[in-house]
DONUPA-327956 format. One line per field, with one value per residue (C-alpha): residue number from 1; chain; x, y, z. Coordinates in steps of 0.2 Angstrom, whole numbers, plus 5000, padded with zeros to 4 digits. Each point is the difference from the previous one (the first is absolute). Last residue first. Layout:
<nodes>
zamar <- NUM	...
nulum <- A	...
u <- X	...
v <- Y	...
w <- Z	...
</nodes>
This chain:
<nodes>
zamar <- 390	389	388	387	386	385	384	383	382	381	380	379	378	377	376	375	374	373	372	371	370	369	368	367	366	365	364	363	362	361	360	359	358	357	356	355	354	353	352	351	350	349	348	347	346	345	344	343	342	341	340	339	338	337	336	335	334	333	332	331	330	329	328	327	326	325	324	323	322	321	320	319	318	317	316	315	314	313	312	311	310	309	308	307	306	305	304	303	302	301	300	299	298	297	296	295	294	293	292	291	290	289	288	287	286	285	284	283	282	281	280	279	278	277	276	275	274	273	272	271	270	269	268	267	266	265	264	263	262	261	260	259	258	257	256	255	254	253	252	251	250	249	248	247	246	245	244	243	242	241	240	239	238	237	236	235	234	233	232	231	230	229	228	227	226	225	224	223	222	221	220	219	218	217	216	215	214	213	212	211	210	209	208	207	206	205	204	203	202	201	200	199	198	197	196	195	194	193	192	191	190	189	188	187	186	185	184	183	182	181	180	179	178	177	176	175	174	173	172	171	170	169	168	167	166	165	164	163	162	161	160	159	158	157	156	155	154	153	152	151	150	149	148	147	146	145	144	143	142	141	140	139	138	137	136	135	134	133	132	131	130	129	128	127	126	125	124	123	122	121	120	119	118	117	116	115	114	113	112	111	110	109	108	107	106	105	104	103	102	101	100	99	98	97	96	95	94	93	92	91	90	89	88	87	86	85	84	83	82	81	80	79	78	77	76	75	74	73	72	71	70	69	68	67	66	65	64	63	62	61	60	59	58	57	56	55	54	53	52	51	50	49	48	47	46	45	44	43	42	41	40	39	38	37	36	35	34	33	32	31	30	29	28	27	26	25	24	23	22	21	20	19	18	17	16	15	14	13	12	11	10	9	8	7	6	5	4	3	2	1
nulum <- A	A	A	A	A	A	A	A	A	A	A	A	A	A	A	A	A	A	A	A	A	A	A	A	A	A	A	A	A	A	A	A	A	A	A	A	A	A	A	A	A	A	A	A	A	A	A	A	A	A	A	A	A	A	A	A	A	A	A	A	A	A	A	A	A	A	A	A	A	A	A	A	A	A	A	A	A	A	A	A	A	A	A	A	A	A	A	A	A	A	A	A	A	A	A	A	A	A	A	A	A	A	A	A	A	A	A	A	A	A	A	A	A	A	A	A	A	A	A	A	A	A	A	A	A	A	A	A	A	A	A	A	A	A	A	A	A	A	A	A	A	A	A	A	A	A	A	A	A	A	A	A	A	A	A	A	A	A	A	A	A	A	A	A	A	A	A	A	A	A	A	A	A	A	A	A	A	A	A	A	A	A	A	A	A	A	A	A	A	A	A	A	A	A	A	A	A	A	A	A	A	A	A	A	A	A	A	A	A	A	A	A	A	A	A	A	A	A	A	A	A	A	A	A	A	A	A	A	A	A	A	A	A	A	A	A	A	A	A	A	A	A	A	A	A	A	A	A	A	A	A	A	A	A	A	A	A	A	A	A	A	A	A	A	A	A	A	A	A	A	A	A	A	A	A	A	A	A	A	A	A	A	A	A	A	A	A	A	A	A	A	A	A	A	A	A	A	A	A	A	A	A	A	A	A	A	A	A	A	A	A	A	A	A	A	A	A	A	A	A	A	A	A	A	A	A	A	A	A	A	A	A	A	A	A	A	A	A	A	A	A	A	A	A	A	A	A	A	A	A	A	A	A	A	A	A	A	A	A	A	A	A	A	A	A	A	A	A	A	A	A	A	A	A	A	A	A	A	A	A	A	A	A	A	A	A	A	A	A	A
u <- 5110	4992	4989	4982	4992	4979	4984	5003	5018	5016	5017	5012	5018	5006	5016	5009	5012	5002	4992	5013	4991	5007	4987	4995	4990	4990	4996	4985	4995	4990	5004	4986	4998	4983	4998	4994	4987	4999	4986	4995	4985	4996	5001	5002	5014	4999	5010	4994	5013	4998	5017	4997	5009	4987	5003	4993	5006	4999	4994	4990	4996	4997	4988	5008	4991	5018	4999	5012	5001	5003	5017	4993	5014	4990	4982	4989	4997	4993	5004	4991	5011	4992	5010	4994	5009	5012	5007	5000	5009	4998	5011	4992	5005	4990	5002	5015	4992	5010	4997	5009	4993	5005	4999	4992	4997	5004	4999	5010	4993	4997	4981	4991	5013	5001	5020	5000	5010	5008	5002	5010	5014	4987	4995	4983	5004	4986	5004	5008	4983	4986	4995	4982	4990	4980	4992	4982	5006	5015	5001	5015	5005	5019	5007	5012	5008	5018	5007	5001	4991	4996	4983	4999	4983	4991	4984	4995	4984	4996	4985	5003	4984	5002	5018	5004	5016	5007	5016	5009	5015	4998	5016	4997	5002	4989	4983	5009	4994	4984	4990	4988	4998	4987	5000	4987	5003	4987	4996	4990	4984	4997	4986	5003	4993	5003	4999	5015	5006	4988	5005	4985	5002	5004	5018	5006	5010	5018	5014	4982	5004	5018	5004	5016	5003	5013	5013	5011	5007	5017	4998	5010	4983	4997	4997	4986	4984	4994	4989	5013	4992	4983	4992	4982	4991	5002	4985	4993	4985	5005	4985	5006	4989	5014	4999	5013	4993	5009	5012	5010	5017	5000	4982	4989	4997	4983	4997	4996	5002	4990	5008	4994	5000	4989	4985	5001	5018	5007	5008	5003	4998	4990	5007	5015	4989	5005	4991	5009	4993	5004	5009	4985	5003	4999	5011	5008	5009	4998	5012	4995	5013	5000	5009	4998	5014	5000	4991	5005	4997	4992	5008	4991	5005	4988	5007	4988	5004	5003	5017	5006	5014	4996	5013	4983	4989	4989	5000	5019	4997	4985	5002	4986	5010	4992	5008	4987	5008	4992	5004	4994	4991	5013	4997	5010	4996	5011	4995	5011	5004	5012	5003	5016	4991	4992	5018	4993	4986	4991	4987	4991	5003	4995	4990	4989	5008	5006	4983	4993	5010	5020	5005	5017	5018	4998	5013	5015	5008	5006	4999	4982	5001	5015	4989	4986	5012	5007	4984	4999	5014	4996	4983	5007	5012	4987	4991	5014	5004	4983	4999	5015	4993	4986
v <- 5272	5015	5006	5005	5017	4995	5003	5011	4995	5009	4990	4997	4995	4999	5004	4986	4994	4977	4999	5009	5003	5015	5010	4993	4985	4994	4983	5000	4994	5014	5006	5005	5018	4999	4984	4986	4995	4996	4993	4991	4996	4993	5002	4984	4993	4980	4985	4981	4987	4979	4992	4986	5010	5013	5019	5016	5015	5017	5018	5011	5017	5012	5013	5006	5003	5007	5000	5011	5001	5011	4995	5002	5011	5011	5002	4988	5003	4988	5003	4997	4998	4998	4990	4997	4989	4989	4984	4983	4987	4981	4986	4983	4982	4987	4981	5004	5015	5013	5021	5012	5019	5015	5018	5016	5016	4998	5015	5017	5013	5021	4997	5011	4997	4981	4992	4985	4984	4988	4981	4989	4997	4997	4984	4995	4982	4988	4980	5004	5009	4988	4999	4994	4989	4999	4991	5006	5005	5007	5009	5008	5006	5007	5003	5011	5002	5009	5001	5016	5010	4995	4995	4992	4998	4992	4994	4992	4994	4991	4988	5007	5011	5007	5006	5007	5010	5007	5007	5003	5007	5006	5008	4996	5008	5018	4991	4992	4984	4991	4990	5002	4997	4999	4999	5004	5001	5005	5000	5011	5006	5018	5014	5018	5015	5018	5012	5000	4983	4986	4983	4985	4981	4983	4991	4984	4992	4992	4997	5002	4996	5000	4999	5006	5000	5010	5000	5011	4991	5005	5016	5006	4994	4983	4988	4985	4997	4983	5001	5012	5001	4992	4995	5005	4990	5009	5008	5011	5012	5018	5012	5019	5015	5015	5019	5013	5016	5018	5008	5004	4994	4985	4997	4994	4982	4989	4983	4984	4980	4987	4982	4988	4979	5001	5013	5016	4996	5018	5013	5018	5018	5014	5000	4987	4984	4980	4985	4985	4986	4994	5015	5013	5017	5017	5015	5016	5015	5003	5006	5002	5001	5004	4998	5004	4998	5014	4994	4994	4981	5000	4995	5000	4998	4999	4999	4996	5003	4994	5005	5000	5012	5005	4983	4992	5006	4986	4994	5001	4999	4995	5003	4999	5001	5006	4999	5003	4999	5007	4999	4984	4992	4997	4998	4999	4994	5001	4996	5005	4995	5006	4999	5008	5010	4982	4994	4989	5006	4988	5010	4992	5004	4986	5009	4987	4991	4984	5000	4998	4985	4997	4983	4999	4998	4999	4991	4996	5015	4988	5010	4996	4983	4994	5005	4989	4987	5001	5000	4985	4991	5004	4995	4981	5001	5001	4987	4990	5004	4994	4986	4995	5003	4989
w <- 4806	4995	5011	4992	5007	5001	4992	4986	4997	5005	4997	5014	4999	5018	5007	5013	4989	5003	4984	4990	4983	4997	5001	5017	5002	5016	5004	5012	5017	5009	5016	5014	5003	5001	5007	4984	4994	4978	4991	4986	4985	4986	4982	4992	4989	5002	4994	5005	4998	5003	4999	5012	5013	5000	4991	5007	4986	5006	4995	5015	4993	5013	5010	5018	5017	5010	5016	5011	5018	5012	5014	5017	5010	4995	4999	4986	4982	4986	4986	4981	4986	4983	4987	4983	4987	5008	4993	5008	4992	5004	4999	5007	5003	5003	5008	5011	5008	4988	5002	4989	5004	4989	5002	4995	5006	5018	5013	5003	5010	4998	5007	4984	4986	5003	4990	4994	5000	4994	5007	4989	5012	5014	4992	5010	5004	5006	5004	5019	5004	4994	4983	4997	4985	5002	4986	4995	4982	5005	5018	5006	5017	5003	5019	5010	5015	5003	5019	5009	4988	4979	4997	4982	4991	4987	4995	4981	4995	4980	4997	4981	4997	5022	4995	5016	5008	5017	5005	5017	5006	5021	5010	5017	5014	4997	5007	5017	5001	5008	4984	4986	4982	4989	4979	4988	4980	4985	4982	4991	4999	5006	5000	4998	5010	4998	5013	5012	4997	5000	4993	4999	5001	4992	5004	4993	5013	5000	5015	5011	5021	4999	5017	5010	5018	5009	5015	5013	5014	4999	4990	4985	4987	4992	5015	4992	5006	4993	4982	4991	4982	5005	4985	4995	4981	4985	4990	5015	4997	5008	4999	5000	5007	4999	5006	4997	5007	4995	5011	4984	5003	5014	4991	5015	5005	4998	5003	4991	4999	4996	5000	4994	5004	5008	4996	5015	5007	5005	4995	5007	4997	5007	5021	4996	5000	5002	4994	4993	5013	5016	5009	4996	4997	5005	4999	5010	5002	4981	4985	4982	4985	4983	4985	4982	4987	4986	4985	4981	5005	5018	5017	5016	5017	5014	5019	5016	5016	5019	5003	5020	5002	5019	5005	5007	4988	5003	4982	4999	4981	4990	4983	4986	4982	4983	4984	4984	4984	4983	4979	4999	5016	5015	5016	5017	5017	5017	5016	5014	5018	5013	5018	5005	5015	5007	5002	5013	5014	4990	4989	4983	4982	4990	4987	4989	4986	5008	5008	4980	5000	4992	4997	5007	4992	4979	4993	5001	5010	5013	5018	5000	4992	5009	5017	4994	4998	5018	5005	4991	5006	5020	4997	4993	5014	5013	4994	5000	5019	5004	4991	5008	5017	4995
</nodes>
């Protein structure tokens, strides 16, 4: 009987092990992600309650328009007197200036079982599983004038959690954060206000939550995100750069789920460039290159930036501000199995840069004599942007 005993307990002791391996793994997708996964989680402990941080981030794109919009939730107590509890809208139109606008409350409502959270006039929620609608209101940054959106979000790839086990990523000891990618690829109805003209969108869409107790300014956050809903096609990225690196790369194929985990993604940093943002005087990412290879796929994708928007978020000194940039690119890469399968794509998508305000940049910078190692940048003036020559 003892025996048994003890065999029993190996057995459980082997597959937690397993289940373990397939969390740390990359292999494949990590957790089954619920509704409750996408619900706020923010609740106090008496433990790092000022560095608690949670975001939901959805984009959409519909022909010559992209919507951006974050809800943040930050210090939700106002412990450290910083606390953010907002909502950020960012959009980009073909021929246009960028719009951007920005509410901030002293409180919000939710519920922790379900995808349902208010900012004062704007929100989501669950009201038709699987959809999301999502809407608010911010004012023009510029003008003053109301930007107002009412978006549906119908998912067309299944949820993956990105970082499913808390994992340290910032400068402080016990610091941690949780990833989910609740919609890699959506298709997105709904209505645009600015000021007084309204226009309605169909396009496609991206949602992503994350949420965790670190210090906001800590890490320095690369990220990209495309869909192909014709082809079966999603793509996620990120990198998060602080005390240790984490990152992670999500793509779905015609119902097959293929992951990178940390060790098997490379963003090449020699063939990084970089641009120049008039309005916030900072450097950020222009274009780089990511190689990633699980052992049964390899991937080398491209990510080209067209429109930047920095937004920034400020806080009292000695807190470093923070930068975000909400960034329109081309994604360009070749996925290719070990059997010798290959899919291409070139697909506008999307990406985004945080970083500390005075956070460094890793670019190659060229003089005019080619010297790499000279310090003087070669800068060319664009509508949107400076461009750093590398």
């Amino acid at each position: 009987m003892q025996l048994i005993c003890h065999r029993h307990q190996a057995f459980l002791m082997a597959m937690i092990i397993a289940i373990v391996a397939l969390f740390l793994s990359g292999m494949g997708w990590a957790v089954d992600a619920s509704l409750k996964d996408n619900a706020y989680h923010y609740m106090a402990n008496g433990v790092d309650d000022q560095l608690y941080n949670e975001w939901w981030y959805f984009n959409a794109a519909n022909n010559d328009t992209e919507v951006q919009v974050v809800y943040l939730l930050s210090d939700p107590d106002n412990i450290s007197s910083a606390r953010k509890i907002q909502v950020q809208v960012v959009v980009m139109q073909d021929g246009l200036p960028h719009v951007m606008g920005q509410h901030q409350s002293r409180g919000y409502g939710g519920d922790r079982n379900s995808p349902m959270f208010d900012i004062d006039k704007s929100g989501f929620s669950s009201e038709e599983e699987p959809n999301l609608r999502v809407w608010g209101e911010a004012l023009d940054n510029a003008t003053g004038d109301p930007i107002r959106w009412d978006l549906v979000y119908q998912p067309t790839a299944r949820p993956w959690f990105a970082i499913p086990v808390q994992v340290h990523i910032g400068y402080l000891k016990s610091d941690w954060i949780k990833w989910l990618v609740y919609m890699p690829s959506a298709q997105v109805t709904g209505t645009l206000t600015i000021g007084n003209t309204t226009k309605s969108l169909q396009g496609t869409g991206y949602h992503e939550h994350a949420w965790g107790r670190f210090a906001l300014s800590d890490p320095q956050i690369t990220r990209a995100s495309v869909s192909i809903p014709l082809d079966g096609f999603s793509l996620a990225f990120a990198e998060i750069l602080g005390e240790q690196r984490v990152a992670f790369l999500g793509i779905e194929k015609d119902g097959k789920s293929i992951a990178f985990s940390d060790k098997q993604i490379k963003l090449n940093y020699s063939n990084v460039s970089c641009a120049f943002d008039n309005m916030t005087a900072a450097v950020f990412p222009a274009a780089y290159n990511v190689e990633a290879d699980n052992g049964d796929y390899t991937l080398d994708l491209a990510v080209d930036v067209q429109k930047s928007a920095a937004t920034n978020l400020e806080y009292q000194p000695p807190l470093q501000s923070v930068l975000i940039f909400q960034q329109v690119s081309i994604l360009k890469g070749t996925l290719k199995s070990k059997s010798g399968e290959k899919f291409s794509f070139q697909k506008q998508g999307f990406s985004g840069f945080t970083a500390p305000r005075l956070h460094p940049v890793f670019c190659k910078i060229n003089s005019s004599s080619g010297n790499s190692t000279s310090p003087i940048l070669s800068i060319n003036r664009s509508e949107d942007r400076q461009e750093v020559g590398l």
